[in-house]
N, C-alpha and C positions, 0 to 999 in steps of 0.2 A: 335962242331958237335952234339953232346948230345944236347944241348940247344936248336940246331934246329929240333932234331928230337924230344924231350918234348913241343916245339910251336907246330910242326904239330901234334903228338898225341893229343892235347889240344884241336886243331881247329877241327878236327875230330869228338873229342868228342862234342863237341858243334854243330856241324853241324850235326852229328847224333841224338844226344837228341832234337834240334830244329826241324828237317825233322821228327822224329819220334811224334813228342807233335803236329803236325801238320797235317798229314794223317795219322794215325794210329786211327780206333776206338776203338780199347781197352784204348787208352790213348786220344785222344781225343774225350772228353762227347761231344761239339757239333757234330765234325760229325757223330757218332754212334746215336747220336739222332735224329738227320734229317735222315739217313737212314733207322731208324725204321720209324719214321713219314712217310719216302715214300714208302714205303714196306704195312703199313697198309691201308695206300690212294688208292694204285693200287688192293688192293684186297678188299676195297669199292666200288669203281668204277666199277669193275668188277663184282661185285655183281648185282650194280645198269642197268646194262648194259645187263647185260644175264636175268633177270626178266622179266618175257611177261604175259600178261594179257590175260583172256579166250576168248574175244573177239575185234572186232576191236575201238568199243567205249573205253573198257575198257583200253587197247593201249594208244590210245590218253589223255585218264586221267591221266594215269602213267607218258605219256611223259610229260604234262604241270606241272602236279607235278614235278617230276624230274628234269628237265629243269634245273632249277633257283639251282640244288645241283651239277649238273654234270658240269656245268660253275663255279661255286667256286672253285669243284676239280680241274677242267683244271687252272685255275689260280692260284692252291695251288703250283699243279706240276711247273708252269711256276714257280715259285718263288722259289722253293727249288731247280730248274735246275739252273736256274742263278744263286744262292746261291754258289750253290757246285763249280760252275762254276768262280764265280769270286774267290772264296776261292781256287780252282785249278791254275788259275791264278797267285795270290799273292806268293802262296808258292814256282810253279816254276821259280816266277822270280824274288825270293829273294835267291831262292837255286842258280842260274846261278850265282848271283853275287859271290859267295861264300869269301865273305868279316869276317873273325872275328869279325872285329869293329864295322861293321854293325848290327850283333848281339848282341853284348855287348850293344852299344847306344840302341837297342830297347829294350834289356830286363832293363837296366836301365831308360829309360824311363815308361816303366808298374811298376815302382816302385820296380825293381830288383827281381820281385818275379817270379821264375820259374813255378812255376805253376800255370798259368794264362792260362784262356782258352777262346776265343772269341766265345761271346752269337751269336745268331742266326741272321745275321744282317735284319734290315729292311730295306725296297724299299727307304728310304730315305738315307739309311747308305752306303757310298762306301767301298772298301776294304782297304780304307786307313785310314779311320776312322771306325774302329770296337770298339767295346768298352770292355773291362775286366772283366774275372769274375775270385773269387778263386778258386782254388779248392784244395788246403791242406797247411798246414802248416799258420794259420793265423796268424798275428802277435798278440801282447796282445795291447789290445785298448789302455794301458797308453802311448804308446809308441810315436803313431804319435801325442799327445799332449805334453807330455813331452820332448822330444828327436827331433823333426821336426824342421828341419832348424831353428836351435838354438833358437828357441821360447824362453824355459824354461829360457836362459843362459841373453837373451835380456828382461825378463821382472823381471830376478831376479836384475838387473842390474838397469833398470826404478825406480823399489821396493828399489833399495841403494838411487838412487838419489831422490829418495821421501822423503825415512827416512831420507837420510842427511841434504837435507832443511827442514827438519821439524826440524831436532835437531840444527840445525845452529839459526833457528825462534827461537826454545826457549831459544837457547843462547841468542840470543841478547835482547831478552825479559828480560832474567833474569839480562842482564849486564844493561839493560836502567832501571831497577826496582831495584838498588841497596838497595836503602832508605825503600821499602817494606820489600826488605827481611832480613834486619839487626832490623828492628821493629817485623817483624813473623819469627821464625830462621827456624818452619814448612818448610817452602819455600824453602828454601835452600835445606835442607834434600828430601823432593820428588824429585827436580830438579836431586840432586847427582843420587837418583835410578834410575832417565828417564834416565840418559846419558848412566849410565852402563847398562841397560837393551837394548836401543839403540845398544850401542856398543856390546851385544853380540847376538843377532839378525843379524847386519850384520856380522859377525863370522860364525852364521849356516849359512847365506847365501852363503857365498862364501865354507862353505863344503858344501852345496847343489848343487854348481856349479860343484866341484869336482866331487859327486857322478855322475852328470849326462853326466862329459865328461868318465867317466868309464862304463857309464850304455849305451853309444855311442860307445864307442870301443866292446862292447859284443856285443850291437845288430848288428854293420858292423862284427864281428865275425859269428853270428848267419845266416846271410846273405851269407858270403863265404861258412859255413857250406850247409847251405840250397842249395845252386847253385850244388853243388856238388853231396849233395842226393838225388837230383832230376833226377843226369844226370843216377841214378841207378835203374831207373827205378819202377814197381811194387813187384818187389822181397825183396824191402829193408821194408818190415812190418816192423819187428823188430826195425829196425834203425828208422824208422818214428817216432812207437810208445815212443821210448827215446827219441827222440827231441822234439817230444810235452808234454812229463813230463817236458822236461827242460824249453821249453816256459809258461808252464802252472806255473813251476816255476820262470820264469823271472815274468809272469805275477802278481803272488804272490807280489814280491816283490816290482815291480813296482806301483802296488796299494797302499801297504805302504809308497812308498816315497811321492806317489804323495797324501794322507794322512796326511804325516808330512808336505809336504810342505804347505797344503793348513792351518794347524793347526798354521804351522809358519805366515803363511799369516793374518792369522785370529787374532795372537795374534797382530802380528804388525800394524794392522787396531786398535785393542783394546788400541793397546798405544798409537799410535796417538790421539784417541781420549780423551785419557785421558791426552795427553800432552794440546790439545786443549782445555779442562776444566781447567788445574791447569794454562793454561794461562790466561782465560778468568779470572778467580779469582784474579789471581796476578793483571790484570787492575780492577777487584772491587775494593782489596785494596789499589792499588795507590788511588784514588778517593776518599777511606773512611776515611784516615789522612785529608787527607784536604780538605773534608767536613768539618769534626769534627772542625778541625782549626778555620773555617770561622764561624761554629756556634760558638766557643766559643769565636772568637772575637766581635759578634753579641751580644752575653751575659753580653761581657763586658760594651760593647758601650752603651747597654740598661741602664745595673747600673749605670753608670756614668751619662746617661740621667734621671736616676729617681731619683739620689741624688740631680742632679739639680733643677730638677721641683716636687717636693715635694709637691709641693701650688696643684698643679692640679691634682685630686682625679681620674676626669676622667681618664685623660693619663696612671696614674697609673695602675687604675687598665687594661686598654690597655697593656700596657707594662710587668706587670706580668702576663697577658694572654698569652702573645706571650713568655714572659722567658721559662710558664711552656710547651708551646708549641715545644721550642726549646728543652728543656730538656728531652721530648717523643722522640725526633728526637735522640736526643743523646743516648739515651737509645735503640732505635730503630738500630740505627749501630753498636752498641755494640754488640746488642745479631747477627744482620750480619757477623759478626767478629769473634766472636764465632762459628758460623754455615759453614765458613768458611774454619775455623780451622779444622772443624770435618771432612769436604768434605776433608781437603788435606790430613789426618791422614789415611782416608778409601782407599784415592788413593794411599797413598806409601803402603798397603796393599795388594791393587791387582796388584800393581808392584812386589810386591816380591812373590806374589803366578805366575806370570806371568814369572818371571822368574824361578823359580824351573820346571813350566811346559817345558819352553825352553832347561833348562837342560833334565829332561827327554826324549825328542825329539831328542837333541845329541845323547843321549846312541842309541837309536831305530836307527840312521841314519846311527853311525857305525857299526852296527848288520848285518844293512842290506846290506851298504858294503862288508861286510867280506863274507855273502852270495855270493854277487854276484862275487865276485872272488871265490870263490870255484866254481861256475857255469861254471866258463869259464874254470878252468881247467879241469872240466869235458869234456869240448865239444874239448877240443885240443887232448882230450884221445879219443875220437869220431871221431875224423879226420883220423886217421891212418885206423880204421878199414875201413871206407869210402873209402879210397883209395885202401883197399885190393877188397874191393867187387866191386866196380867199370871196373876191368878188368873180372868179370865175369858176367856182363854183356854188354858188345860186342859181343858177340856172340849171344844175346838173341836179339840184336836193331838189326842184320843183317837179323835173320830168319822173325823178326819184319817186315822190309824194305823188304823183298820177300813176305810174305803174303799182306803188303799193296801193292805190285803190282798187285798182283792176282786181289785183292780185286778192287781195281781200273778198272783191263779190266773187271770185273763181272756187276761192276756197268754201264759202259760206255756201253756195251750190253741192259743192261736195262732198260737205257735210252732212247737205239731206241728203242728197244717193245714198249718201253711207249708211244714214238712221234707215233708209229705205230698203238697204240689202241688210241692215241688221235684224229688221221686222221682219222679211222673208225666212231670213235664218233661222229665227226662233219659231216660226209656223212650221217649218218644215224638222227641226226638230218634235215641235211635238207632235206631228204625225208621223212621226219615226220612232217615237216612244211609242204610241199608240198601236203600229204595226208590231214592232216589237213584244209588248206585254202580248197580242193577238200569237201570235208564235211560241211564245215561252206557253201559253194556255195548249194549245194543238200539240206541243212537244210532249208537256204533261201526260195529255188522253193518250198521245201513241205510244209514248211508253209503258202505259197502265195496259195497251190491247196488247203492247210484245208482251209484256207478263205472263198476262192471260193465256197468252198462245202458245208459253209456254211451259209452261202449266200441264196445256191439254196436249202437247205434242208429248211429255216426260210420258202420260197416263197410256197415249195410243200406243209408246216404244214399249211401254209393260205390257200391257193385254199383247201387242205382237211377241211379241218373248214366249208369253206363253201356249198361244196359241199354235207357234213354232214348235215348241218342246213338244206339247198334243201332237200335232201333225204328224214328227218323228217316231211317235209312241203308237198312230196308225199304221204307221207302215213299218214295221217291227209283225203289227198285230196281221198287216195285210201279206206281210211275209211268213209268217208263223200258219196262216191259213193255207196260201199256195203247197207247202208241206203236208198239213193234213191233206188237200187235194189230190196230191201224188200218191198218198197211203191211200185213199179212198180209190182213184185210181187202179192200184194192186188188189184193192178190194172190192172191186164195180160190181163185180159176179156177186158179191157175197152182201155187197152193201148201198143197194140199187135206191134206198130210201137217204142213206148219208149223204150221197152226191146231191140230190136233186137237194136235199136240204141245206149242201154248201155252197151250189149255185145261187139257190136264193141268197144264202148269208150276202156272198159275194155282189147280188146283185143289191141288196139292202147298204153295204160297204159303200157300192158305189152312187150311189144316190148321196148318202150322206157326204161324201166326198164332193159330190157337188154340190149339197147346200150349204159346206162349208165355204164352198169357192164363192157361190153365189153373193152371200151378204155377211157380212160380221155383225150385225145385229142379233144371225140366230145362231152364231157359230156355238156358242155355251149351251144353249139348249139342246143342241144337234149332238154335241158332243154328248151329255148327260145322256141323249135317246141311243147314242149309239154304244155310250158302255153299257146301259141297260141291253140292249139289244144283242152284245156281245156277253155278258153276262148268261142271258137267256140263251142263246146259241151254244154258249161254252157248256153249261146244264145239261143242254140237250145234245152236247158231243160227247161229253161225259159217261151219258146214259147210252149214247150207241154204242160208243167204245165197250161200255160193261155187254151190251146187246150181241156184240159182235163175236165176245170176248167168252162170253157163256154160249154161242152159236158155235165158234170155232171146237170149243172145248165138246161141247155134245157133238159135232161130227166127227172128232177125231177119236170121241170115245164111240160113238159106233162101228 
């Protein structure tokens, strides 16, 4: 009976911390962030909305500007209402199911980490794929390399069976090279230091194995811890800020093994390669016996040939060419041999500096061990209090769980005002489009009447042109008469009919003068009656002129 009612306390708790880490914006960053995101959008919007311009041009500028920002907003809002929306979804009908295991499988799936909090998702993301983010308690980076699905444990493992063929290799090298190494005893002697050096390499390795299935039970310790002081909510500072002194000490530590290990790593690449040299040497000197052999049965064979042929001076001296040539050669593998020698003396040298470092690595490894168990008995001493403060916060996830109700109908209210100032938006856009097409039609027509108007303004500046040039051309004609007047004048005695007939002209002159003034309607006909009319007058000055002209002439001839 206890046991059953410690499961349902359990489930409880777990369904409260999971419902709470879910609608809650004190504890969940995204939704607390998307409601400020939509809190500051609606009072942009409204900003942009209540704006009016002094005039009605001005209006329509605003709106075309605006336009293209007040459509993003409505599209922003669409996207955070589905947001909230499918995220309102997902939670109640993971809470319906009200399954333990189903919480367990997902929070071990996010990587067992409680405080995980799903990012903002995007138009491409369903509610079933939202993706993770932290939000306390990190782990230490050596961890997921070292300690992940037995990585470390499988490639210290790889690393045995490398070293072992490689030492197997130089076994059998050294057992087919018997005869070298009984001629150079050097040989021997490195070989003995590779094996033990070999053989205590894989020694760290398997306490490295050790360490890491202990640095595996901490961290699944650190994890049960962690599940727990999560479910205590934001009250537990204190408790936090211990657990991440503790992690910050695993993380310490962990840096150093993984450190030692990679220093182990490093030496045991070193030895390999220097097992790979002192092999490659041991087949030099297989080869350089029995070089040497062949040349100095070459040596022989010669002497034997030159005691023979004695007679022949040439041959000879051939043949001591080639002795003293063979004897360079001899000389030449010797000092090989030598230099050999030195190469394998240097290596059983940094074999044994390579091992005194491996010893000191051991010491570092158990150091670090003995750390990390005192760590963990800290954290079993951390448990207890956890579980005391744990029951005082239930009462804080309950008033929690009433506030996100509230919180919820506030929101869900605010959502219709919003769809309610989003409907007004879009009315009042299209009776803004409506005005607008209205305007772009009336800009049309008045542009089409300035055309027009000017048009007939080009046609009135021409007719004035010319009407001007005429005008100037009467009064030329009206000056040119004044002259005659003055001649008639001198001739009044003699020409009492010219005058009165240039009075009249004159008075005809001025009449037309004034029906020019009067209207432009008749200025063109006026003008045509009045060159007629000066035409006719000129005829008839013409002929007084001759009249006067043949009078003068008969009085002077009488």
């Amino acid at each position: 009976m206890d046991s059953h009612k410690l499961r349902k306390m359990q489930s409880r708790k777990s369904h409260s911390w999971w419902w709470d880490s879910h609608i809650s914006p004190k504890n969940s960053k995204w939704l607390a962030e998307n409601l400020e995101e939509m809190d500051k959008s609606v009072k942009l919007m409204l900003k942009l909305i209540e704006d009016d311009g002094d005039s009605f041009a001005k209006k329509a500028e605003m709106y075309y500007e605006r336009r293209p920002e007040l459509v993003s907003r409505v599209e922003e809002f669409y996207r955070m209402y589905r947001s909230l929306a499918e995220r309102y979804d997902n939670v109640t009908g993971e809470l319906r199911k009200n399954i333990p295991s189903d919480l367990q499988s997902q929070n071990s799936g996010n990587g067992s980490d409680y405080g995980s909090e799903p990012m903002t998702p995007s138009p491409e993301q369903t509610p079933e794929h939202k993706p993770a983010r932290r939000k306390s308690f990190h782990r230490a980076a050596g961890f997921d390399v070292f300690l992940g699905s037995g990585g470390g444990s499988s490639d210290l493992s790889r690393k045995c069976s490398s070293g072992g063929s490689s030492s197997s290799s130089s076994d059998s090298g050294s057992e087919s090279d018997n005869d070298a190494s009984v001629t150079h005893p050097g040989l021997e002697n490195g070989n003995g230091q590779h094996d033990e050096l070999q053989h205590r390499i894989l020694k760290l390795e398997e306490e490295l194995v050790i360490a890491n299935e202990k640095l595996r039970a901490s961290e699944e310790e650190i994890r049960r811890l962690n599940s727990e002081v999560e479910t205590a909510g934001s009250d537990n500072e204190l408790l936090c800020s211990r657990i991440l002194e503790l992690e910050e000490a695993f993380l310490v530590s962990n840096k150093r093994l993984h450190t030692s290990e990679e220093e182990a790593t490093r030496m045991k690449n070193e030895s390999e390669t220097l097992c790979d040299t002192i092999s490659g040497l041991e087949n030099e000197l297989v080869y350089v016996p029995k070089k040497l052999q062949v040349s100095e049965e070459e040596v022989v064979i010669l002497r034997v040939e030159l005691e023979k042929n004695r007679a022949s001076e040439e041959q000879v001296l051939e043949r001591e060419a080639r002795i003293s040539v063979l004897e360079s050669e001899i000389l030449d593998h010797q000092r090989t041999i030598e230099e050999l020698t030195m190469s394998l003396k240097q290596s059983s040298l940094e074999n044994a500096e390579l091992k005194a470092a491996v010893l000191g690595h051991k010491t570092t490894i158990d150091r670090l061990t003995a750390e990390v168990n005192r760590i963990s008995e800290r954290f079993s001493e951390d448990v207890q209090d956890v579980q005391a403060e744990t029951t005082d916060c239930k009462h804080a996830i309950e008033e929690l769980k009433r506030a996100i109700s509230d919180i919820c109908a506030k929101r869900s209210q605010e959502m219709t005002e919003l769809e309610a100032v989003i409907s007004e938006s879009t009315n009042a856009r299209v009776i803004l489009e409506a005005k607008a097409k209205q305007l772009e039609m009336e800009n049309t027509e008045k542009d089409k009447r300035v055309e027009e108007l000017n048009r007939n303004l080009d046609t009135l500046m021409t007719e004035r042109d010319e009407l001007r040039a005429r005008a100037e051309s009467l009064q030329c004609v009206e000056r040119h008469l004044e002259q005659l007047h003055r001649e008639h004048a001198r001739l009044i005695s003699e020409a009492e009919e010219a005058r009165k007939a240039c009075e009249g002209m004159r008075g005809r002159v001025a009449e037309l003068e004034e029906t020019v003034l009067d209207g432009a309607e008749g200025k063109r006909e006026a003008i045509r009656q009045l060159c007629m009319s000066l035409e006719h007058y000129r005829d008839g000055y013409r002929r007084l002129c001759q009249a006067i002209v043949h009078k003068r002439t008969a009085v002077i001839a009488s």
